[in-house]
C-alpha positions in Angstrom: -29.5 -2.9 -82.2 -30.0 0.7 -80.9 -34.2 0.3 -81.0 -33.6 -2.9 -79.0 -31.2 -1.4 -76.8 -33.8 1.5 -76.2 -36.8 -0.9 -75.8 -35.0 -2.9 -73.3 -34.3 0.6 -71.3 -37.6 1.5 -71.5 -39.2 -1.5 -70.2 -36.8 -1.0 -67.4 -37.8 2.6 -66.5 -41.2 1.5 -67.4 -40.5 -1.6 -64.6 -39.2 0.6 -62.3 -41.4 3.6 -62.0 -44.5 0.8 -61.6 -42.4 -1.3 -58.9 -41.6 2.1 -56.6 -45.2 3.3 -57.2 -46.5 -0.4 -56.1 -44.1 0.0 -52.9 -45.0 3.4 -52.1 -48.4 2.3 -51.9 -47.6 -1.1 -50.2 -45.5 1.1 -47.7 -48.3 3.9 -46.7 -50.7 1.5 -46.0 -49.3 -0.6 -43.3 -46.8 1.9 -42.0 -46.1 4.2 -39.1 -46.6 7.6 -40.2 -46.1 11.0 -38.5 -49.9 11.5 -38.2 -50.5 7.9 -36.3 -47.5 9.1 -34.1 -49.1 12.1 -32.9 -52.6 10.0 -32.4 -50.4 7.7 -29.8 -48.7 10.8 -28.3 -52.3 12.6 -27.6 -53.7 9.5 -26.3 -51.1 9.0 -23.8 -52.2 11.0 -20.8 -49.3 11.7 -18.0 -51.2 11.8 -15.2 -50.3 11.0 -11.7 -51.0 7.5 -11.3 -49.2 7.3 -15.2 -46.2 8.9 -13.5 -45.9 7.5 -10.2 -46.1 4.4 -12.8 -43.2 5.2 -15.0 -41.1 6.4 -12.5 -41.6 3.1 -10.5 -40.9 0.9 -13.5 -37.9 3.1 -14.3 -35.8 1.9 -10.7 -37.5 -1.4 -9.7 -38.0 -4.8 -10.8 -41.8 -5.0 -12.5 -43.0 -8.0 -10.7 -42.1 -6.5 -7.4 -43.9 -3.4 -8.3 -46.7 -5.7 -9.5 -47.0 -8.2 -6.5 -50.3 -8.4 -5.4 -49.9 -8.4 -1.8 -53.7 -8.8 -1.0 -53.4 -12.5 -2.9 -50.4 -13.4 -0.9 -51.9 -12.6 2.4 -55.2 -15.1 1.3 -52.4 -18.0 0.7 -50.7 -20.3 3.1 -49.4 -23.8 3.4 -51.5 -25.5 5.0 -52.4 -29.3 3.5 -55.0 -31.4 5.0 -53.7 -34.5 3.6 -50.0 -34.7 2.8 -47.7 -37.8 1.5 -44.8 -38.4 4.1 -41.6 -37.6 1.8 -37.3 -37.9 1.5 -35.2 -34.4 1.5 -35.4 -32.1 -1.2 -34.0 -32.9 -4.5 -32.5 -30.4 -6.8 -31.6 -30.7 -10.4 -29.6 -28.1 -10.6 -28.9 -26.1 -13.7 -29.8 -29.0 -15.9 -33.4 -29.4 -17.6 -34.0 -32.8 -15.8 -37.0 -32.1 -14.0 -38.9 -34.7 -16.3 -36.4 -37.5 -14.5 -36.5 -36.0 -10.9 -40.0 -35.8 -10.7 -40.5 -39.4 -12.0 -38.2 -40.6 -9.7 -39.6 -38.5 -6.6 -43.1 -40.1 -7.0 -41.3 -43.4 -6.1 -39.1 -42.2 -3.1 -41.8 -42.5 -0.4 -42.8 -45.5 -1.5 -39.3 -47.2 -1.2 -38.5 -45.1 2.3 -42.1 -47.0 3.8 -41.5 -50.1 2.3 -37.7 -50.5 3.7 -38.4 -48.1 6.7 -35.6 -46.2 5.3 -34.5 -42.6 7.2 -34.7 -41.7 3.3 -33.7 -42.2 0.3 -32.0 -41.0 -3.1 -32.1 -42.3 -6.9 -29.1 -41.7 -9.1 -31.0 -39.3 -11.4 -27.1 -39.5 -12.9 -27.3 -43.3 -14.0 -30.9 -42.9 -15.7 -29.7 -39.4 -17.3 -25.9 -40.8 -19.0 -28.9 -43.3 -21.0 -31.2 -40.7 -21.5 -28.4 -38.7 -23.4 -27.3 -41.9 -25.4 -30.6 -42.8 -26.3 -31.6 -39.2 -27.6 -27.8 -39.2 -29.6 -29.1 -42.8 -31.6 -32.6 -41.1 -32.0 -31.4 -37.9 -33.5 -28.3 -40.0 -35.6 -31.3 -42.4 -37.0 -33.5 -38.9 -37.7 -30.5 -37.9 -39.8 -30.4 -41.1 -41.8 -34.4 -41.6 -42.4 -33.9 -37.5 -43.9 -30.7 -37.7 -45.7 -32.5 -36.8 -48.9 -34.8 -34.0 -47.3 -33.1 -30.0 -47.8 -31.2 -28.7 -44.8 -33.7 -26.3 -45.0 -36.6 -28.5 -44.8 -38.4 -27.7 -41.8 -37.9 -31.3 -40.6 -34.1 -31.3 -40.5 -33.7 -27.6 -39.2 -35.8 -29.0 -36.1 -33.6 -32.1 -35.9 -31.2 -29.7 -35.9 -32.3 -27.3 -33.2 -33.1 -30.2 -31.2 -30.3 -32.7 -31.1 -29.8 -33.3 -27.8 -32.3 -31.7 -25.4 -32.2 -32.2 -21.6 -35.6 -32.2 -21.6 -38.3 -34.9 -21.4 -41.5 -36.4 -20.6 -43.3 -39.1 -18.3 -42.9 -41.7 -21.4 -39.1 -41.0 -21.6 -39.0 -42.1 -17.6 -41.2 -45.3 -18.0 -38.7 -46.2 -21.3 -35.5 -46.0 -19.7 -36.6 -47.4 -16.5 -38.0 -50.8 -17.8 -34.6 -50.8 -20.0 -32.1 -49.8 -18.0 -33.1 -50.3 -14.5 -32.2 -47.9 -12.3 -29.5 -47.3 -9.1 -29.0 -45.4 -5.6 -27.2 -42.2 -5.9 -24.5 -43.9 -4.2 -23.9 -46.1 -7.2 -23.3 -43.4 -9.8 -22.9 -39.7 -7.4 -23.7 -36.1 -9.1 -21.3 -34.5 -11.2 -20.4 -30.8 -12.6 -21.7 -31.8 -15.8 -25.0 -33.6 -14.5 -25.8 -30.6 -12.7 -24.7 -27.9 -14.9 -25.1 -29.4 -18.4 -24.5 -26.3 -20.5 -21.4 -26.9 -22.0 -21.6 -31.1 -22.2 -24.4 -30.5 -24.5 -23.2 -27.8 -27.1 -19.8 -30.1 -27.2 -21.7 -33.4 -27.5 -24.1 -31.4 -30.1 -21.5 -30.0 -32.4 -20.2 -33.8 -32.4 -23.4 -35.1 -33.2 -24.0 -31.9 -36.0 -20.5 -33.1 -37.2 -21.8 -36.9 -38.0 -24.9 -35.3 -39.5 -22.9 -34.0 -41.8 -20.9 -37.0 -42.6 -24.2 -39.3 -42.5 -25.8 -36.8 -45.3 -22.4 -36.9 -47.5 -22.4 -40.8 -47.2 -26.0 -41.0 -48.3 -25.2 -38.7 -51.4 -22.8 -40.8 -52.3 -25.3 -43.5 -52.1 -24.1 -45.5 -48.8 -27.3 -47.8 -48.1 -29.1 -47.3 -44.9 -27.6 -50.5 -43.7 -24.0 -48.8 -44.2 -24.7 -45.7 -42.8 -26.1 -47.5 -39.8 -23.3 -49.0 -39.3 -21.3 -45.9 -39.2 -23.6 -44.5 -36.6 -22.7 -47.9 -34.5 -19.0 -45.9 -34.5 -20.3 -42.5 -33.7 -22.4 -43.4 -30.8 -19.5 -45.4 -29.5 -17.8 -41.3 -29.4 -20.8 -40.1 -27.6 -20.8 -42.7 -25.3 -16.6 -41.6 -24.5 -18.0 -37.5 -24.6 -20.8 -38.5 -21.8 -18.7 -41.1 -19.5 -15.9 -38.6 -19.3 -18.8 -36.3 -18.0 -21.2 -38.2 -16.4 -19.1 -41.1 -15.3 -19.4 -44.4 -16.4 -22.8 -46.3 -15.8 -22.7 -49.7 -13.6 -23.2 -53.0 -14.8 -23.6 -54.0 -10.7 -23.3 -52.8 -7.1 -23.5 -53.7 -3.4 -26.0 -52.0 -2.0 -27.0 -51.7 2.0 -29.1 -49.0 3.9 -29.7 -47.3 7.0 -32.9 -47.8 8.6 -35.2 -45.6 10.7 -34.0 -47.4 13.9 -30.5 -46.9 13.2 -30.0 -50.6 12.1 -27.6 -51.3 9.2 -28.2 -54.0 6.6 -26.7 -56.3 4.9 -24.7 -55.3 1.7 -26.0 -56.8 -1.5 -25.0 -57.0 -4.7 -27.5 -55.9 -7.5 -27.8 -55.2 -10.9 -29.7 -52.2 -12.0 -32.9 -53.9 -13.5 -32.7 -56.7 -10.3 -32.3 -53.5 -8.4 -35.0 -51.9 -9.4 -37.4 -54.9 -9.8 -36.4 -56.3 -6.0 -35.7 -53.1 -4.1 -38.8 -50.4 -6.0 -41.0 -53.2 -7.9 -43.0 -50.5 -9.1 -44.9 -51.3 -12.5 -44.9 -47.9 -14.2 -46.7 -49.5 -17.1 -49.8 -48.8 -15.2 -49.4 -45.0 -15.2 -51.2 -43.3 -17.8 -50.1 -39.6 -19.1 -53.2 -37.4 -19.2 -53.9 -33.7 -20.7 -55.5 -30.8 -20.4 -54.7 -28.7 -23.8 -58.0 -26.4 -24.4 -57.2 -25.7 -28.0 -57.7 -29.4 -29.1 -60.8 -31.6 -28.6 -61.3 -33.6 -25.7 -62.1 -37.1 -25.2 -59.4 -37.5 -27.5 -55.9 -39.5 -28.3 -53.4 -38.0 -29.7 -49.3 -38.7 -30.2 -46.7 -36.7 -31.0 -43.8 -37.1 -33.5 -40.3 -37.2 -32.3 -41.6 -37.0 -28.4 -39.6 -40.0 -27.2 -36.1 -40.3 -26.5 -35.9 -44.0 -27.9 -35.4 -44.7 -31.3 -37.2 -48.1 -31.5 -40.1 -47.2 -28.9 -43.4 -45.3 -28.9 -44.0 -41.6 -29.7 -45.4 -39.5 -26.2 -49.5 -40.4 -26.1 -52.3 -39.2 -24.1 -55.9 -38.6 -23.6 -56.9 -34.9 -24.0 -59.6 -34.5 -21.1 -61.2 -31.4 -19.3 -59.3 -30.2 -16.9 -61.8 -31.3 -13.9 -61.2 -34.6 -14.9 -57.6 -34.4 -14.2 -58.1 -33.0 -10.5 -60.0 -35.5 -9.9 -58.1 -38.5 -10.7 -55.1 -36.6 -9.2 -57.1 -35.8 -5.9 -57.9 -39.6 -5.2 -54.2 -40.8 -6.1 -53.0 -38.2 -3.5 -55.7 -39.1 -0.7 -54.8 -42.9 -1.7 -50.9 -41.8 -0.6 -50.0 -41.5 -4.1 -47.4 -38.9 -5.1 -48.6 -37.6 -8.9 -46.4 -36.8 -11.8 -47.5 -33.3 -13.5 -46.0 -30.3 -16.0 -47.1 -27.2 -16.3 -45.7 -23.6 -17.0 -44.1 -23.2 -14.0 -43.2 -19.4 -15.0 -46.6 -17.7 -15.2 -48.0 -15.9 -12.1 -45.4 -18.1 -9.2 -43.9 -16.2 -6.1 -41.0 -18.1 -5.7 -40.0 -16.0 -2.5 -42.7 -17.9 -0.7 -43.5 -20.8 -2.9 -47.2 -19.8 -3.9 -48.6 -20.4 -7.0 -52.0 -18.4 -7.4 -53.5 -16.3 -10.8 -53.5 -12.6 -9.3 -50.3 -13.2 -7.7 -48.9 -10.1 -9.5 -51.2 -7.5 -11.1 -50.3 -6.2 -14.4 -53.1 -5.2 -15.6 -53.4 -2.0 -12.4 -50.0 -1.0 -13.2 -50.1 -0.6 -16.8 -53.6 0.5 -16.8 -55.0 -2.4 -19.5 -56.4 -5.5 -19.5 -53.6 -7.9 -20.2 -55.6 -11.3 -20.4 -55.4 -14.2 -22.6 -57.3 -17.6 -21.7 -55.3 -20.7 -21.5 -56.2 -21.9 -25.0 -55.4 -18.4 -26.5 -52.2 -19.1 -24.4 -51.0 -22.0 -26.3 -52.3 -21.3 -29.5 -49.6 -17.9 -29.3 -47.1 -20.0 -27.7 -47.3 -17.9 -24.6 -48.0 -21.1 -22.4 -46.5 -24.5 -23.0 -45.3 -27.7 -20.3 -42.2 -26.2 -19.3 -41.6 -28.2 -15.8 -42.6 -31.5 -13.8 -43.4 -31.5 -10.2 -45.3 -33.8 -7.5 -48.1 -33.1 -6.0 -47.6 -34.6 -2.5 -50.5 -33.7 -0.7 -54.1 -31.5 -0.8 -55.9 -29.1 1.0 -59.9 -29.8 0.6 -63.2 -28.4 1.3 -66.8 -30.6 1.4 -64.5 -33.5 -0.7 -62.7 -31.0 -2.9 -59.6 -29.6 -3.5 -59.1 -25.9 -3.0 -55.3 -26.0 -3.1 -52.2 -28.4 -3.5 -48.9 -29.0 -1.9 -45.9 -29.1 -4.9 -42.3 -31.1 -4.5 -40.1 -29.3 -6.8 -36.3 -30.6 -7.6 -35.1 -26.8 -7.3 -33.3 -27.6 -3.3 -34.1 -26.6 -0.2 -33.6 -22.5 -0.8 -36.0 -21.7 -3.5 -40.2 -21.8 -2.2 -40.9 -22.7 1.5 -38.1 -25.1 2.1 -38.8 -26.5 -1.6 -42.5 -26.9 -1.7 -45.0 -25.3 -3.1 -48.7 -23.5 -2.3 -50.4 -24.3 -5.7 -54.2 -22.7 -5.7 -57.0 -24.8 -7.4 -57.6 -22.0 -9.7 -53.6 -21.9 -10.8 -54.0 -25.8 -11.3 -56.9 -24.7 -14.0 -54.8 -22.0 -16.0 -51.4 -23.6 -16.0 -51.5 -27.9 -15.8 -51.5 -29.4 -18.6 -50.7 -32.9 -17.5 -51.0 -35.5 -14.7 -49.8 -39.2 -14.5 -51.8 -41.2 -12.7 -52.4 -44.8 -12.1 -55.0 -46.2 -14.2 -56.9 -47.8 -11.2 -58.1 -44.2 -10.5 -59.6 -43.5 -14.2 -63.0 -44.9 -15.1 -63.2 -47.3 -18.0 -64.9 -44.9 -20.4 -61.3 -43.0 -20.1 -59.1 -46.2 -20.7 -61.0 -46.9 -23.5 -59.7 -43.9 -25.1 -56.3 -45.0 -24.9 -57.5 -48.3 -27.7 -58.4 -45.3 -30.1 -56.0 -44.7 -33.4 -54.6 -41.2 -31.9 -54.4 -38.2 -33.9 -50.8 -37.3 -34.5 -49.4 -33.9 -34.4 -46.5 -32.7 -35.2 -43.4 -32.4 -33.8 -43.3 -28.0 -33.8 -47.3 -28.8 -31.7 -46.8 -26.7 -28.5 -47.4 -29.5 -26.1 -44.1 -31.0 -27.3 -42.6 -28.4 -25.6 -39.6 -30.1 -23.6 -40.4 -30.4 -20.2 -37.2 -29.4 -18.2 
């Protein structure tokens, strides 16, 4: 007993001695140590320009210290073509950008075709199903993994994503050819629609709480046809949670309008799908979602799991093309009085101040002293750029039949950019769009025939499914 006792202590010590030795070694090769400290100390020269630098950085704001003023002076906002347009929308603090910008593409089309002073969709009404929808999708998520970990990478992004406010073109097209759609008038603005913080961590915990219970049912082993029915109960909570927030959704309305002479119709009542089909009669189903993403192939289709906010309808698809290809096609729906659709990374290199959108805008690289410089597929690959916001483009400036830069409608009000448009230079339009939705009459054939193609699917962590909000 004592020999085995002393073995056992030996291979221990033995163990032990071998494991610190192997960490010692793993430790002073990858480390810090005191001698690459003092290599970083010497090479950092305090000189004047180094000074004036830290001293700057130490009491201001770094992108007012690195505003290039030089680029600002070379920008203006002046648009040889631009689309006649309503008021400035604003979204608020919500991430519905996705819905405003689908909506605003439509606006001047209704204002011209009623000869309204203007006009304004409920982005309210469209929104309350939007959030419905995307409960269902993650409830039915829950049920198709029930068996899966918690920690399976699939449910901890179901989880991190239950109920985004985010979306995409295809979420705008679904809902619309469901749902219909409404004036503002018919279901107004509320706290929660514009500031939808704390709806969604309360609708989210709900929704975390029936994951729970749909996972313990399925242990239990509930069929899928049980624990659908249960989720017939839960969504009936949601839908309490976001008409006590949101208001409830109309099943009809009257409906009259103002028009540029000051004449006032006749009131009439509508549904939301006659609504939209008699007042809008826009077929969206003729828009087609097109990107730009350097780090794939072109000439390519691809779809994206879990990009939808339906349940029963069609992951997000598009054709990857150069990114010439998708100023083109965007440059003849605007001269054709077209408003375009598009998301991009609204964040990088923007001077909100003055609404301008150029890459130089604010020069990092002279006040730290390094090239700081990634391209755009670098970009994504690091998830340093992803679709982060939709806009319109709602007009062009152009030189010899091209465009050199574009007028933006944002859905951020009246205060933020030059009275809520935007500058956006050609070159910006290469570095951060990665979409546009145009109308398939403006793609050639060899284009559409990419869209009969068996996409590629990625998944669902890709960076272009970053929610566009």
């Amino acid at each position: 007993m004592k020999k085995c006792l002393l073995s056992v202590c030996m291979v221990v010590m033995v163990f032990g001695m071998w494991s610190s030795e192997m960490c010692g070694q793993t430790i002073g090769r990858g480390g810090i140590t005191p001698a690459l400290v003092d290599k970083m100390r010497q090479s950092f020269k305090v000189d004047a320009a180094t000074r004036t630098a830290m001293n700057a950085v130490a009491k201001n704001d770094i992108k007012n210290l690195a505003l290039n003023r030089e680029a600002l002076i070379d920008s203006d906002h002046l648009f040889s073509h631009k689309i006649k347009t309503g008021e400035i929308t604003n979204q608020k603090s919500s991430g519905r950008c996705w819905l405003f910008a689908g909506l605003n593409i439509m606006r001047p089309k209704i204002i011209e075709k009623h000869s309204l002073k203007d006009f304004d969709f409920s982005e309210t009404y469209l929104f309350f199903w939007d959030k419905l929808e995307k409960a269902n999708l993650f409830l039915e998520a829950v049920i198709q993994t029930r068996n899966k970990d918690f920690y399976d990478r699939e449910v901890e992004w179901l989880m991190n994503n239950s109920l985004p406010d985010g979306g995409q073109w295809c979420f705008v097209v679904e809902l619309i050819n469901k749902y219909g759609a409404v004036p503002e008038s018919a279901m107004p603005e509320t706290n929660s629609s514009g500031n939808t913080g704390m709806m969604n961590r309360l609708i989210t915990t709900k929704l975390h709480q029936d994951a729970i219970l749909l996972r313990s049912l399925g242990e239990k082993g509930k069929s899928e046809a049980d624990l659908r029915a249960r989720k017939e109960e839960m969504l009936q909570e949601i839908y309490r949670m976001l008409a006590i927030n949101l208001g409830i959704p109309p099943t009809e309305f009257e409906w009259r309008f103002e028009t540029e002479d000051d004449s006032v119709s006749q009131a009439v009542t509508y549904t939301p799908v006659q609504f939209y089909r008699a007042v809008v009669g826009i077929n969206l189903d003729e828009y087609l979602c097109l990107y730009s993403c350097p780090s794939r192939p072109f000439g390519k289709l691809y779809e994206i799991e879990y990009d939808r906010d339906m349940y029963d309808k069609s992951n997000l698809t598009f054709v990857n093309l150069d990114i010439q290809q998708l100023k083109d096609y965007a440059l003849a729906s605007v001269l054709e009085d077209e408003p375009v659709w598009f998301g991009c990374d609204v964040g990088q290199e923007n001077y909100g101040d003055s609404g301008i959108m150029t890459p130089g805008i604010y020069d990092y690289s002279s006040l730290y002293g390094l090239d700081i410089h990634l391209t755009k597929a670098e970009r994504i690959l690091c998830r340093e750029s992803v679709p982060t916001h939709a806009m319109v483009f709602t007009g062009v400036d152009t030189l010899n039949g091209a465009a050199t830069k574009w007028l933006v409608e944002n859905s951020w009000g009246d205060s933020k950019g030059k009275k809520g448009y935007w500058g956006m230079s050609n070159q910006w339009f290469d570095e951060y769009v990665f979409c546009v939705v145009v109308n398939k009459k403006y793609v050639p054939q060899q284009v559409l025939d990419m869209f009969k193609t068996t996409p590629t699917v990625l998944p669902h962590w890709d960076p272009m499914y970053s929610f566009i909000r």
